[in-house]
N, C-alpha and C positions, 0 to 999 in steps of 0.2 A: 187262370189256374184250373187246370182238368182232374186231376190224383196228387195222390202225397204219397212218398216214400218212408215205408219203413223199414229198414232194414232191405233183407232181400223181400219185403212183399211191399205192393202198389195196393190203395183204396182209392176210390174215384170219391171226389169231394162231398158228389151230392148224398153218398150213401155216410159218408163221416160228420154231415151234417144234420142227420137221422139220427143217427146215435149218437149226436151232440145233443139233441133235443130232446130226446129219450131220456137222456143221463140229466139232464136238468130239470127234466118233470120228475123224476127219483129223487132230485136233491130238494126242491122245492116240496115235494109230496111230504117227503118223509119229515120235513122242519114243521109244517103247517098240520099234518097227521099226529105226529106229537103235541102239537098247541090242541086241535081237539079232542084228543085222543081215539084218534081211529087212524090206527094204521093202512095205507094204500096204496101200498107196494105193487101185491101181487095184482091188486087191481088195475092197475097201468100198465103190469105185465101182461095182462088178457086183453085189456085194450088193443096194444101193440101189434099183439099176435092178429086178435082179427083184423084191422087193418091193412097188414100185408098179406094175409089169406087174402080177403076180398080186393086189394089191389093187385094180385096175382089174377084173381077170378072173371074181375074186370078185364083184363088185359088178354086175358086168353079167348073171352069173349068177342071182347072186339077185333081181334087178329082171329076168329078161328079158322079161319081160310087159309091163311099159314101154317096151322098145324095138323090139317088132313092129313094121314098117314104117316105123321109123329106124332104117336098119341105120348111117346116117355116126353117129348121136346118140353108136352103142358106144365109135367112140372118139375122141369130142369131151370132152375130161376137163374143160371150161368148167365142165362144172356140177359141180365137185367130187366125182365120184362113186367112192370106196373103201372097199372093205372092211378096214381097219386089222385085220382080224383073221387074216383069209387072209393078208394082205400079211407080219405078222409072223411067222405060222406059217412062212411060205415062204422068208422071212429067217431066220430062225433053222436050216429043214431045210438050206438050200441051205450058209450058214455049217459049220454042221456037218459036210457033206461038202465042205467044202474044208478044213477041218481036218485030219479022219482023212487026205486025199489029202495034205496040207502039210504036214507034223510040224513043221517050221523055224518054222512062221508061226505055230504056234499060241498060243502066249503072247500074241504081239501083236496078232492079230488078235481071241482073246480078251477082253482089256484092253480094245481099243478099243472093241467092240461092247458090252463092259457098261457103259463111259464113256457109249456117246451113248445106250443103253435107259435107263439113271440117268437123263441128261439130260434124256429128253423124256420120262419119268415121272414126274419132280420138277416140273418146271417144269408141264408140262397138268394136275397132280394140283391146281397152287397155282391156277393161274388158272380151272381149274374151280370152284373153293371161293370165288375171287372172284367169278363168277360167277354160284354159286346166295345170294348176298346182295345179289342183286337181286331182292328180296321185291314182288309189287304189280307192276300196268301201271303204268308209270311215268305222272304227272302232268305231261301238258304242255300247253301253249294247241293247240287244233287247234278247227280249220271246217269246214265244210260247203263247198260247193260256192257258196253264197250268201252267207258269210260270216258262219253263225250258227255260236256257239261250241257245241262238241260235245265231252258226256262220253265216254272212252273206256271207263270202268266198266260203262255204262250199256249200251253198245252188246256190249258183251263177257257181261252177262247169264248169268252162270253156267255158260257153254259157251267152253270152248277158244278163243285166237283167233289167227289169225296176221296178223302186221302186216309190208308192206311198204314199204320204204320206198324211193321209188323218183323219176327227173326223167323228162318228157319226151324230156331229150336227152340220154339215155343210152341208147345200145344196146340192152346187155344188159338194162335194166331194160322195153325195147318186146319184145325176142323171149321172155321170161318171159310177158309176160300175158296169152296165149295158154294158157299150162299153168297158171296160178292162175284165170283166168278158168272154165277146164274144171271146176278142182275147186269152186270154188265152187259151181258148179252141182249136183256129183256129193254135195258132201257140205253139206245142209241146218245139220243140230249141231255146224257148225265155222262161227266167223264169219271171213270176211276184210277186212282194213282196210288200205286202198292209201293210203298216209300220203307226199302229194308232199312231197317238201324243197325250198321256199324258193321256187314257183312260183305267178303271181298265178293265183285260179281262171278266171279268162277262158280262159290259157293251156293248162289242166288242160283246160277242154270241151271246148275245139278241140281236140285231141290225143285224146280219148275219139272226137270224132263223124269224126274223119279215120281212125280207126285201123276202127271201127266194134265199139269194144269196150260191152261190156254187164257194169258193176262196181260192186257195191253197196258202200258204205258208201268211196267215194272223197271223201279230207278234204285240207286243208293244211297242213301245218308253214310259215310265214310262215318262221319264223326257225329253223328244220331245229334246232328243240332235243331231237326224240326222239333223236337220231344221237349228238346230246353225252351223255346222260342216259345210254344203254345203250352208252356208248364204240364205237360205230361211226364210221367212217372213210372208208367207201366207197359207194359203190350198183353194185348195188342189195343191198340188207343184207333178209334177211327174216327174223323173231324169232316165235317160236311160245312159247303160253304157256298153260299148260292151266287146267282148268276155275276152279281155281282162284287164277287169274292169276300165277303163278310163271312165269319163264321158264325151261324146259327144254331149247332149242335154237335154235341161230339159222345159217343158212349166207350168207355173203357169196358173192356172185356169182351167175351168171346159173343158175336154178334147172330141170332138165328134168323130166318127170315122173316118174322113177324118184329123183334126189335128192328131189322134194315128198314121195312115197312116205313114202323112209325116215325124213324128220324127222316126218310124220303119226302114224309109228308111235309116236310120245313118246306121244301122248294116250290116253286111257282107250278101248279098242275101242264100247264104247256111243255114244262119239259119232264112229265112225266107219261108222256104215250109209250104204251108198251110197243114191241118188235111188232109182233102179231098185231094190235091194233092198226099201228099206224099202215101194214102192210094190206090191211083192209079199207083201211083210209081209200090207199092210192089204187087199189083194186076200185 
């Protein structure tokens, strides 16, 4: 399971399990806040916040190389870009020094904070594990651009592949392929597979020769069955799946070069030599 639908809007699970866990440190805060009477609401709200400041912070730092000459990109957080790891450190330092500063709060501020770490430890730990038992590219009807049926085994060929899957008339899934486009180019030993949902190929060429994109291995989902298969919900959904077709990562939404980055880093470095290297390589 990758996103949940609501309505006409898609969330990606692991941001629904944030605010699962958020919402349970509020409910546990505020029962244990009333036992000792210090309310500490808003202080879980300032938590929060820095948090995802400094896991944005983190993240732009370690990607900064992707964002030379997009200074807006730094903080367009469209494309999911955190480092949960800075983010937590920073929540945990910042917690801490409101403790020793609050004596009154500490119990419950406490409580709550191991309430929603349990939460979205428990819960992302489960649906990770659902996750990696999605063994194999998954088997679905897909075409070509002519409408000849196309293995994706076949095209996947022992190297890493990333699939996206993406319409037309989606937004975010036009200003992506521009940055999947690049990589393709950049990186030979990664295939990429532009997997449209539910659009006739007429539709697809026209949209390729007006955009003036240049995308190998562009096919159809007639009937968008990859998105059901790998519990996606949204577009544009992108699934990466190493050499040996496991899926090790997927990001919903609009993807910049620094999120591509950090999900490429899943794959075996051998099949990550750039064009230009490897053409110095053999130089």
């Amino acid at each position: 399971m990758l996103s949940v639908g609501v309505g006409p809007v898609s969330f990606s699970i692991g941001h629904l399990l944030l605010v699962l866990a958020f919402i349970v440190a509020l409910i546990v805060g505020g029962i244990t806040g009333r036992k000792y009477g210090t309310p500490i609401a808003g202080t879980l709200a300032d938590i929060f916040v820095v948090a995802m400041l400094s896991a944005r912070i983190g993240f732009v730092i370690r990607y900064y190389e992707h964002y030379q000459g997009d200074w807006l990109g730094m903080i367009d957080i469209r494309d999911g870009g955190f480092d949960m790891v800075t983010g937590l450190v920073a929540a945990l330092v910042f917690a801490g020094f409101l403790m020793w500063r609050r004596a009154s709060s500490r119990r419950a501020l406490g409580t709550a904070m191991a309430a929603g770490l349990l939460t979205w430890g428990l819960t992302g730990g489960a649906i990770q594990l659902i996750n990696q038992q999605l063994k194999g590219l998954p088997e679905v009807a897909l075409t070509d651009l002519n409408e000849q049926p196309v293995d994706l085994s076949a095209i996947a060929n022992g190297q890493p592949t990333v699939v996206n899957l993406w319409a037309t008339w989606c937004p975010p899934c036009i200003r992506e392929m521009p940055v999947l486009e690049e990589a393709q180019k950049r990186y030979p030993g990664i295939n990429f597979v532009f997997a449209n949902q539910g659009e006739h190929p007429e539709t697809i060429q026209r949209f390729l020769s007006e955009q003036n994109l240049d995308l190998h291995h562009v096919l159809s989902d007639r009937q968008g069955q990859f998105g059901r298969v790998t519990g996606s919900h949204g577009l544009p959904t992108t699934l990466f799946y190493n050499a040996e077709g496991n899926l090790v990562d997927s990001h919903m939404g609009e993807l910049s070069r620094a999120s591509l980055a950090r999900s490429l880093e899943r794959f075996d470095p051998q099949f990550l030599v750039a064009y230009d290297e490897a053409v110095g390589y053999a130089e």
